[in-house]
VMD Tcl script that draws the C-alpha trace (Angstrom):
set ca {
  {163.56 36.65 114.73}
  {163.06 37.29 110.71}
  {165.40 36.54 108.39}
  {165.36 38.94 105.07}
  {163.29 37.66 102.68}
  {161.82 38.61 99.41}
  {158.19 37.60 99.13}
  {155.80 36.86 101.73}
  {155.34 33.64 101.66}
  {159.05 33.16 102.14}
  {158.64 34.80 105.13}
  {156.12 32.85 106.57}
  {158.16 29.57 105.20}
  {161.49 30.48 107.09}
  {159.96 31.51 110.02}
  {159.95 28.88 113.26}
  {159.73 30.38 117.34}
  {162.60 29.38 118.97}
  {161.55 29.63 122.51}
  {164.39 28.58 124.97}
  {163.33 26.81 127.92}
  {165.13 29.26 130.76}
  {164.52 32.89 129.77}
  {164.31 36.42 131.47}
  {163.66 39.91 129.64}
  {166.55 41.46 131.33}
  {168.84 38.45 130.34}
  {168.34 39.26 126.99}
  {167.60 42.86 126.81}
  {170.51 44.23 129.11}
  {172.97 42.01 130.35}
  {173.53 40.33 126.92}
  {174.92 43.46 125.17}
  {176.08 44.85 128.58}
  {178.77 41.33 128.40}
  {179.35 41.59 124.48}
  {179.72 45.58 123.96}
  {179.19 47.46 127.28}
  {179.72 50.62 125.50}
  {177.10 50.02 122.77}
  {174.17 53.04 123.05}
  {171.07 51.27 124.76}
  {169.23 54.57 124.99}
  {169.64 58.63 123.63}
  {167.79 60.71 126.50}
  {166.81 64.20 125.39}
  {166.58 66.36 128.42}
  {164.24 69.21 128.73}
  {167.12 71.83 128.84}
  {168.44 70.27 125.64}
  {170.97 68.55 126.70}
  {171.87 64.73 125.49}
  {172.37 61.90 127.52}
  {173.46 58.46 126.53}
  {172.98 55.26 128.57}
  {174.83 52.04 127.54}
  {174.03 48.47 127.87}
  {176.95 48.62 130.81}
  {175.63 51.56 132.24}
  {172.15 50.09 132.30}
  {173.39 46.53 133.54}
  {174.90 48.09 136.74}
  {172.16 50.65 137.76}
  {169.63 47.74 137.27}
  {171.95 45.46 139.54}
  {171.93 48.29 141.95}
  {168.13 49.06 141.80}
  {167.07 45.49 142.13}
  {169.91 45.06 145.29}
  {168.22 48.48 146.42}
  {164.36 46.95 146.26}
  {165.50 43.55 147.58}
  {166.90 44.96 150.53}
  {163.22 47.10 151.28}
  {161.35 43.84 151.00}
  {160.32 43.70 147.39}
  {160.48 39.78 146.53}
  {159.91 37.37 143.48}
  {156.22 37.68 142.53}
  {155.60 40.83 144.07}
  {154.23 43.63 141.28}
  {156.38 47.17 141.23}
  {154.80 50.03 140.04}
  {156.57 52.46 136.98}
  {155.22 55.54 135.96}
  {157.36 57.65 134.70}
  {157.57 59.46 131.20}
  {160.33 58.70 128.64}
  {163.62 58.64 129.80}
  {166.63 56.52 130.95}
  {165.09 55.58 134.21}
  {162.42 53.63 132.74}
  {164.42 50.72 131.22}
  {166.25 50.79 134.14}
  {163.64 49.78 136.72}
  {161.81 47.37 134.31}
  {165.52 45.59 133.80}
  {165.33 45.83 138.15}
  {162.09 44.18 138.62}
  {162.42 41.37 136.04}
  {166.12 40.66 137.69}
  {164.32 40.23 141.15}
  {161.70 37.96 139.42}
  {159.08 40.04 140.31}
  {156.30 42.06 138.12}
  {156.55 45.09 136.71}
  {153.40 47.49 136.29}
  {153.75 50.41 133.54}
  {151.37 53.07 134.15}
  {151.03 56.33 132.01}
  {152.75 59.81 133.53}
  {149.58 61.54 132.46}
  {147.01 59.50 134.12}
  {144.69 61.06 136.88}
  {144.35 60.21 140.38}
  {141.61 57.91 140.25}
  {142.73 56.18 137.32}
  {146.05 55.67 139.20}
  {144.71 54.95 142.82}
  {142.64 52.29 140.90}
  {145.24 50.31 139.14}
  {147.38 50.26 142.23}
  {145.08 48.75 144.08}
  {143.89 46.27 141.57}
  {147.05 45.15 141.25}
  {148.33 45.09 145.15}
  {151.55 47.02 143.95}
  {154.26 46.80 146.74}
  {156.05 49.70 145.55}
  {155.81 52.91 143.08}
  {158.51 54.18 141.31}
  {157.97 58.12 140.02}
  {158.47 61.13 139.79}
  {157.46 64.26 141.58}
  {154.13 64.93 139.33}
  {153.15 61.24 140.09}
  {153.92 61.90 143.92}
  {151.57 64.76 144.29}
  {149.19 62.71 142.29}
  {149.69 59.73 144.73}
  {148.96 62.31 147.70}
  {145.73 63.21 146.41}
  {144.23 59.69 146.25}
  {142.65 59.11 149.58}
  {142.24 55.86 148.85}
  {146.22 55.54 148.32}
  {148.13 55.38 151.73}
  {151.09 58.52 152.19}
  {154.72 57.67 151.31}
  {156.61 55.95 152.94}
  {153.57 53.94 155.14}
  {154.97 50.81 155.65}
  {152.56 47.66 155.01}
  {153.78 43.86 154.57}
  {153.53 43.85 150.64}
  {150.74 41.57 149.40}
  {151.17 38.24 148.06}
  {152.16 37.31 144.83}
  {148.54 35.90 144.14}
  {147.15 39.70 144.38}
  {144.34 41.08 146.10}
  {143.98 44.58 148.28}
  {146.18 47.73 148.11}
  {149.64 47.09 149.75}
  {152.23 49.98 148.31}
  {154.74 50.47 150.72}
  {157.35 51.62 149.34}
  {157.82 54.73 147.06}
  {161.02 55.63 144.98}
  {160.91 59.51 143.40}
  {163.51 60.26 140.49}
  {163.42 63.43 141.34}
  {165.08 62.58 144.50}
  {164.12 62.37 148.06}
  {160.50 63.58 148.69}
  {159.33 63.49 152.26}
  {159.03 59.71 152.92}
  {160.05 59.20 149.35}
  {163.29 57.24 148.75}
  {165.27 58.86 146.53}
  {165.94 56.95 142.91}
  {169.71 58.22 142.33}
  {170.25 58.06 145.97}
  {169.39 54.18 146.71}
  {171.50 53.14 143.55}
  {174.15 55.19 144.65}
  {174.20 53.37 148.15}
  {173.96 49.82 146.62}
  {175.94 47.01 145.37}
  {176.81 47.03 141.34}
  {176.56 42.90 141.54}
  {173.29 40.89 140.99}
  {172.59 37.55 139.71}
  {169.43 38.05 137.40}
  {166.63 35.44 138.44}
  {166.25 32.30 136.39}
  {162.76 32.04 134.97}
  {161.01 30.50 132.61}
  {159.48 32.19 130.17}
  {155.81 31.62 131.18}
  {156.83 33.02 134.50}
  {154.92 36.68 135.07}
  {156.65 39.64 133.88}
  {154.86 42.30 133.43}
  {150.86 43.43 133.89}
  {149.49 46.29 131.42}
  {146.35 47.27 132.35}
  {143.95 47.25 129.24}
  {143.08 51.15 127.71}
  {139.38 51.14 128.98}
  {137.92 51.80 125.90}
  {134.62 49.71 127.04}
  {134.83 49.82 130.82}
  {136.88 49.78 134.04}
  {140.59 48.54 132.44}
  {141.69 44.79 133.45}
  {145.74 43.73 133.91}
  {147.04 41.79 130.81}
  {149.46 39.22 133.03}
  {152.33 38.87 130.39}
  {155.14 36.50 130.99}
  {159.24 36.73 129.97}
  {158.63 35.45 126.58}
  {156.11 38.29 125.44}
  {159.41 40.28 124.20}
  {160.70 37.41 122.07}
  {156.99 36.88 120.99}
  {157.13 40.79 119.73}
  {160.02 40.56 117.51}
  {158.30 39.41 114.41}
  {155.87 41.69 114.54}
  {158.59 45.11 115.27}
  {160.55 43.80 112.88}
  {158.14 42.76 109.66}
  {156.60 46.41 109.64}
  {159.92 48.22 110.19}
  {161.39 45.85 107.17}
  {163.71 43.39 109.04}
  {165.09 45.43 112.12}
  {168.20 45.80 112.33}
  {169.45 47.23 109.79}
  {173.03 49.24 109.80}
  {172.13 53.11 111.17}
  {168.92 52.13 112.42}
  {167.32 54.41 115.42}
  {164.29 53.89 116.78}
  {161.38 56.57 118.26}
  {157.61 56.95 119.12}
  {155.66 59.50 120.80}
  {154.14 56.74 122.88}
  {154.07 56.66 126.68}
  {156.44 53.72 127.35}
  {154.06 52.62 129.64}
  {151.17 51.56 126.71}
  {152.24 48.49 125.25}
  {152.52 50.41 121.95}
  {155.44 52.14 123.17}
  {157.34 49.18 125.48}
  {156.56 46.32 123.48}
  {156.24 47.84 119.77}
  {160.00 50.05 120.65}
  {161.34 50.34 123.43}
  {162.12 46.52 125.05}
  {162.33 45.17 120.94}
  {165.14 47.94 120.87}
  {167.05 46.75 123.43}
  {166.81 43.06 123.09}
  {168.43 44.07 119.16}
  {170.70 46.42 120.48}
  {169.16 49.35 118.31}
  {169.52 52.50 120.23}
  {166.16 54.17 121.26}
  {165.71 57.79 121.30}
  {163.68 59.42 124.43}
  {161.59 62.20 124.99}
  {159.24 63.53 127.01}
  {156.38 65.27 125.06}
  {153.43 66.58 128.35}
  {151.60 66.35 124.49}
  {151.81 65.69 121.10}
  {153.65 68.63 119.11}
  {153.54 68.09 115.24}
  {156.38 70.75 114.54}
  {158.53 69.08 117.33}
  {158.19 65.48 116.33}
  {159.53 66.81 112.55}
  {162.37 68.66 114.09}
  {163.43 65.65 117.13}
  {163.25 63.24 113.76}
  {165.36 65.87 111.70}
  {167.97 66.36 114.85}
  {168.44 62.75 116.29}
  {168.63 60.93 112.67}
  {165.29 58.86 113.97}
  {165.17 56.10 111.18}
  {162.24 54.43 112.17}
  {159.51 55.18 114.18}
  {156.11 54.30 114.95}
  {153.27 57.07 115.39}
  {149.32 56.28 116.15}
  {146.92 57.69 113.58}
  {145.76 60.38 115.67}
  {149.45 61.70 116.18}
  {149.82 61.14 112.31}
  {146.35 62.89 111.18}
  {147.88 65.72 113.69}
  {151.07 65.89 111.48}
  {148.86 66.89 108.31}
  {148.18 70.44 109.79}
  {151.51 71.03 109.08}
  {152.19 72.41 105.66}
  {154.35 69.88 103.36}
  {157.36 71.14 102.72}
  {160.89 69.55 101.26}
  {161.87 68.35 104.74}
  {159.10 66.31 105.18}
  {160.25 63.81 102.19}
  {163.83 64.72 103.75}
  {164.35 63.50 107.49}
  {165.65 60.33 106.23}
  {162.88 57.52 107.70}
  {163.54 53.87 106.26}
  {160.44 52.88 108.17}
  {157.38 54.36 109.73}
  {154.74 52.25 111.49}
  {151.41 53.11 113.03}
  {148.71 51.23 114.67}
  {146.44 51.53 117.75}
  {143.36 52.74 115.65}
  {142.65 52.41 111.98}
  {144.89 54.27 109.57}
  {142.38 55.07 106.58}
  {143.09 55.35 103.10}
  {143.27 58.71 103.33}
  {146.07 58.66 105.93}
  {148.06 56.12 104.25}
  {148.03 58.04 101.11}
  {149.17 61.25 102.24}
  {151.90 59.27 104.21}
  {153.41 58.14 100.64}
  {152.79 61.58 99.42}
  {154.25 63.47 101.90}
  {157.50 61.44 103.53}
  {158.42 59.16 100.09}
  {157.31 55.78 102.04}
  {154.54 53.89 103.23}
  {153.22 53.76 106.36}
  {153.81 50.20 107.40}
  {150.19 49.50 109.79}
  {150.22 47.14 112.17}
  {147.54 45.46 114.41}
  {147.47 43.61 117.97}
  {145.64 44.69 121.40}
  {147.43 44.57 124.88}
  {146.25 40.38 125.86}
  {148.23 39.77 122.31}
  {150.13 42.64 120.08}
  {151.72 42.53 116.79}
  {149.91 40.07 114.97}
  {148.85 41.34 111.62}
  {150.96 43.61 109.85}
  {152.13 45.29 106.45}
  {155.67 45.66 104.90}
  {156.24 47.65 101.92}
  {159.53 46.38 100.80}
  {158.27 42.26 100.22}
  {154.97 43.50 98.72}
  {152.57 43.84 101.85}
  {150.46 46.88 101.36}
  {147.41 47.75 101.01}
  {145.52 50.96 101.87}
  {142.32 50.51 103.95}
  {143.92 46.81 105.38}
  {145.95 46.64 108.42}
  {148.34 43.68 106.50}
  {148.40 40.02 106.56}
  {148.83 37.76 109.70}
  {152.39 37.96 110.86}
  {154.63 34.82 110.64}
  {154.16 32.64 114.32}
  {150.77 34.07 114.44}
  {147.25 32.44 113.09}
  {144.83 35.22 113.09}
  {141.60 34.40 111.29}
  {138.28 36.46 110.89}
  {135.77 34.35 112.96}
  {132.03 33.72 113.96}
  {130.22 33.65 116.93}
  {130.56 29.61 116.95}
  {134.35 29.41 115.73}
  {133.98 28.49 112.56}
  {136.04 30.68 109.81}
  {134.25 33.15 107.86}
  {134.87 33.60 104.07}
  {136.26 36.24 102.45}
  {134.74 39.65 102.77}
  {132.64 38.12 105.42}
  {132.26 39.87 108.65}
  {133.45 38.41 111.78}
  {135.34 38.80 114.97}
  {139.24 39.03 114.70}
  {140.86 36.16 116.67}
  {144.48 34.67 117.48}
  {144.81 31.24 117.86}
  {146.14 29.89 121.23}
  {149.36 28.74 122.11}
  {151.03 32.01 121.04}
  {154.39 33.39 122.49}
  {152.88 37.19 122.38}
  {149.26 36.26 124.49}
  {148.68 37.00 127.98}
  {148.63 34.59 130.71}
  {145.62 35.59 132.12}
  {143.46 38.91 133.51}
  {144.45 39.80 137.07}
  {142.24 38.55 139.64}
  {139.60 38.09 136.45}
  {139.29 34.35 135.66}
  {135.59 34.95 134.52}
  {136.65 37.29 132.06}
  {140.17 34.89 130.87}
  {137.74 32.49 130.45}
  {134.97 34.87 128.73}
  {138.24 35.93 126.18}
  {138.66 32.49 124.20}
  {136.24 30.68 121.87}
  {137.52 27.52 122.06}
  {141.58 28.09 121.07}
  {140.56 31.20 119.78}
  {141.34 34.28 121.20}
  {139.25 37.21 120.40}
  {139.86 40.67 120.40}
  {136.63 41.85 120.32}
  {137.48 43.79 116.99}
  {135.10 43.47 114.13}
  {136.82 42.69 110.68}
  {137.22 41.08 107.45}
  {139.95 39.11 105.28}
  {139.78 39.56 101.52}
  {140.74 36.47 99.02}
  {144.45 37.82 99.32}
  {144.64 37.25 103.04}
  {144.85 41.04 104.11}
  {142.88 42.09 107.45}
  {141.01 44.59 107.60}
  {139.47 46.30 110.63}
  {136.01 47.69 110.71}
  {135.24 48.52 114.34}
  {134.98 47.43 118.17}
  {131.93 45.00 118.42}
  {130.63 47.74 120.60}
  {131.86 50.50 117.77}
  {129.66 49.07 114.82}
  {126.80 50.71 114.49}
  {123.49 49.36 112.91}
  {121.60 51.26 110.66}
  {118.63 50.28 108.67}
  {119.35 46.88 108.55}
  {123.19 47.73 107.40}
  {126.15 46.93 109.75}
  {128.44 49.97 109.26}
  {131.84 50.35 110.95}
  {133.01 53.69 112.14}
  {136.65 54.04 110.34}
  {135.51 54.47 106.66}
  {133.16 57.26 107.52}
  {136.24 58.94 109.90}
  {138.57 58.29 106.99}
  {136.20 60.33 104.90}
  {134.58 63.16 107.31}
  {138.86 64.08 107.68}
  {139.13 64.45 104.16}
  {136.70 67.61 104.27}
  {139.06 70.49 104.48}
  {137.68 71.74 107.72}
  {138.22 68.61 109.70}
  {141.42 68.13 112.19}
  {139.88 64.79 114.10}
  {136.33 62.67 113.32}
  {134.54 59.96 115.44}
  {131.24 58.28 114.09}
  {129.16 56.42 116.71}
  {125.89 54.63 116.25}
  {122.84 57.06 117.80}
  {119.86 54.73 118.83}
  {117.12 55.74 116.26}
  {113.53 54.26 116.45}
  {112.87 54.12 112.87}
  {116.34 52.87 111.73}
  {117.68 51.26 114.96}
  {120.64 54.10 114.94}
  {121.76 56.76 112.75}
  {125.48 57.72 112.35}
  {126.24 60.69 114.60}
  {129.26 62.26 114.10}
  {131.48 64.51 116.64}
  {134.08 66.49 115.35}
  {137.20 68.80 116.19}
  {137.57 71.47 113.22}
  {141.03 72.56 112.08}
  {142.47 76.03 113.50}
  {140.79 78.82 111.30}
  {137.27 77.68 110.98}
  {134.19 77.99 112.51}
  {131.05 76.30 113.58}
  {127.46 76.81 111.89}
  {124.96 74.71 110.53}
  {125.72 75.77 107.15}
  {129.27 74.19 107.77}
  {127.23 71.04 109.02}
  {124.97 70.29 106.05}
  {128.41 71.11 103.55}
  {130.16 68.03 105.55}
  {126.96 65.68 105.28}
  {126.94 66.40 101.55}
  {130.62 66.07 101.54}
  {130.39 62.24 102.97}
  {126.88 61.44 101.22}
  {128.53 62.20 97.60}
  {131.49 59.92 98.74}
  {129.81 56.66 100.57}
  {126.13 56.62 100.40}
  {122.95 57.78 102.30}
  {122.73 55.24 105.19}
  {126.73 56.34 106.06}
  {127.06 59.85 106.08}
  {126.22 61.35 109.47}
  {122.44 62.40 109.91}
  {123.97 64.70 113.32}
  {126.77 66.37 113.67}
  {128.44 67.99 117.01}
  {131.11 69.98 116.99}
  {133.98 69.28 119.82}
  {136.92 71.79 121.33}
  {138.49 68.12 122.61}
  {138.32 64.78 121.32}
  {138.42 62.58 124.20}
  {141.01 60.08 124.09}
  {142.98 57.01 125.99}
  {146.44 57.95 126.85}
  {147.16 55.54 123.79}
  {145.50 58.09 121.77}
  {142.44 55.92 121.23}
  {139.23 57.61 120.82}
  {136.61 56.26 123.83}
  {133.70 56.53 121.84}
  {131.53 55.48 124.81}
  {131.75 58.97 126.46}
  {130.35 60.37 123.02}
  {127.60 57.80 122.56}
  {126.52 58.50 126.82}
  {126.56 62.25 125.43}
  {123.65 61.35 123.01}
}
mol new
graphics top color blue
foreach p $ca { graphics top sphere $p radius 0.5 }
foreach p [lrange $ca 0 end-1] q [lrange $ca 1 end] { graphics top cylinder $p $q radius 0.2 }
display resetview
């Protein structure tokens, strides 16, 4: 954990990992609190009829005990990977505090994934149980690939391989073959000795956003929450502080949302506020923030660029944030400035990928800020800007962002993927496949995917500068640049755009936003094609998948 400090370099002086040699996420993130303050808030559910429910660390600690009694008794063993998809709510840190008490693996998959994308991951992974709700049911029942509810199979061994669910868990009760989720914790035992594990023992799997391809399981082990901490708590300025309250409109099932909020908050007993958005509503995010006191929260670009077709207004510099993080994507300078305009802060960025999150970040409040950089490496982490052979490239040289192995954040491995474990490292290097620079001050900053940066008459151009700018134009609500191959310049910049309610397409429009960049960057940036979009297409971590534009042509 950090320790306040005032400068940087302090920071990074103080800091050591203290990793202890027995450890277990629900050890420290439930029944810790649930023994020292059982009536401390672990979580502030917002229901759909507007109700509020609250869910302590001892409420927590016995509905995981009787979950984990519940799956243990149907078969589910140490090793075996359990399946949660479910949107935000109180049920979801209770089944991830079941599975890592039974030692096995838990498997967070996004509420508003399809049926293939779901049928897929199941089987990849050999999950030996789902737990849902009804939506993911019916989704469940039309994968043919998936069998019904309730088919009993042996579950699959812990070393993976072949589709084995067998059993199914609904928490909106009994569903046909379906167990019910309130029901089997109901009929079980409150008592349950959590498993002893080490912290390199596997967790938890999150299955990579797919941005380039068919997504791969990140194999985390116990100690990827204690390897989050300093990264949650640099950006949001030394979490905890007194009145703190965390939020994000994040599925809890993308790492940004259970390892950037939701498992941080409950290893540092800060109560996390939960709601279920089907999708991203500017006005309601300001109000929830408003109502619930939300102190600090963390909101992807995308959401945040969404927030700017909201008129500023009083409240906006008014809800009473101490911090507000974002990362996922670029921020832009433009972003970042209106943030400090509009809510009286900065917007702390932060940077990390699922195999290894949280490792470069920015914190106002000891001097780390600077628009157009994603921050400086965070203390326990070496992350250098690297080249093809390993060796470190110099300032405002481009190169591949990389984390140093061992770290207490990495991945174990890929699922069933040893080729592509392997294919990850340089050496001791990790790399993120993320294109980037450092600057003579340290700061990182992110120019593209290595498949995102597009090359155009001889110049190596990365897509987030010319977004930044193309959203600047008063017409433009969202903006993604990908490289076009060209035969005379190898490819020109191609940009797709959604326009803001109120405006409409034409060619006229077109050439006014070319200008608009050309006067801004210069001739080999600003987009020689434009195409306007009703949708920007988008992982459920509200990253853009700019392969589906560049197949579009």
């Amino acid at each position: 954990m950090l320790k306040p400090a005032a400068t940087y370099d302090d920071l990074i002086a103080r800091f050591r990992w203290l990793i202890p040699e027995r450890y277990n996420i629900a050890a420290s993130c439930c029944d810790a609190w649930a023994l020292a303050d059982p009536d401390r808030v672990a979580i502030i559910d917002l229901q759909p009829s507007g109700q509020v429910e609250t869910l302590t660390y001892g409420a927590l600690r016995e509905r995981a005990n009787r979950l984990a009694n519940a799956l243990a008794a149907r078969g589910i063993a140490p090793g075996d990977r359990v399946a949660i998809m479910l949107p935000q709510g109180q049920a979801v840190p209770i089944a991830h505090m079941a599975v890592y008490k039974l030692g096995a693996i838990a498997v967070p998959l996004a509420n508003l994934f399809g049926v293939d994308a779901i049928a897929y991951r199941l089987a990849d992974s050999g999950a030996a149980a789902l737990i849902t709700n009804a939506v993911g049911l019916e989704k469940v029942r039309g994968a043919s690939s998936l069998p019904p509810p309730g088919s009993l199979r042996s579950p699959p061994s812990p070393q993976g391989g072949g589709m084995g669910t067998h059993l199914f868990v609904s928490t909106d009760g009994p569903d046909g073959a379906a167990l019910g989720f309130d029901e089997i914790i109901a009929a079980a035992s409150p008592d349950f000795v959590t498993a002893d594990t080490a912290p390199d023992e596997p967790a938890m799997m999150i299955y990579t956003s797919g941005t380039t391809g068919n997504p791969k399981g990140a194999l985390h082990g116990h100690r990827v929450v204690l390897g989050h901490l300093p990264g949650v708590q640099m950006p949001h300025e030394f979490l905890p502080q007194e009145g703190d309250r965390l939020w994000t409109p994040a599925d809890w099932a993308w790492a940004g949302g259970l390892l950037n909020m939701l498992l941080p908050g409950l290893h540092l007993g800060v109560p996390v506020v939960a709601r279920k958005f089907d999708k991203f509503d500017p006005e309601e995010a300001l109000n929830l923030i408003a109502a619930q006191g939300i102190r600090n929260t963390f909101i992807p670009p995308t959401a945040l660029r969404m927030l700017r077709t909201i008129p500023r207004s009083a409240r906006h510099a008014n809800l009473g944030l101490r911090t507000l993080g974002s990362g996922g994507e670029a921020l832009g300078e433009e972003t970042f400035a209106w943030g400090r305009e509009t809510f009286g802060l900065s917007i702390n960025e932060f940077y990390g990928q699922t195999e290894c999150n949280l490792v470069v970040a920015s914190a106002a409040a000891i001097g780390v800020s600077r628009p157009g950089s994603m921050g400086k490496p965070v203390p326990g982490h070496d992350v250098r800007v690297i080249r093809p052979d390993g060796s470190f490239c110099e300032p405002g040289e481009l190169g591949q962002i990389a984390v140093r192995r061992p770290d207490p954040v990495m991945f174990l491995q890929y699922w069933n993927r040893p080729e592509a474990t392997e294919q990850k490292f340089i050496g001791d290097w990790m790399t993120t496949g993320d294109q980037g620079q450092a600057d003579a001050d340290g700061y990182i900053h992110f120019v593209g995917r290595d498949d995102d940066v597009i090359t155009s008459s001889g110049y190596r151009i990365g897509p987030g500068e010319i977004e930044d700018c193309l959203i600047q134009h008063e017409a433009v609500l969202l903006a993604a640049a990908v490289g076009k191959p060209d035969a005379l310049r190898t490819e020109i910049v191609k940009a797709f755009l959604v326009l803001k309610p109120g405006y409409g397409e034409s060619e006229d429009l077109k050439k006014d936003i070319q200008a608009f960049v050309r006067t801004r960057l210069s001739a080999h940036e600003y987009p020689r094609e434009i195409e306007f979009i009703g949708e920007m297409p988008l992982t459920t971590t509200g990253k853009v998948i700019r392969r589906l534009l560049r197949d579009r042509g």
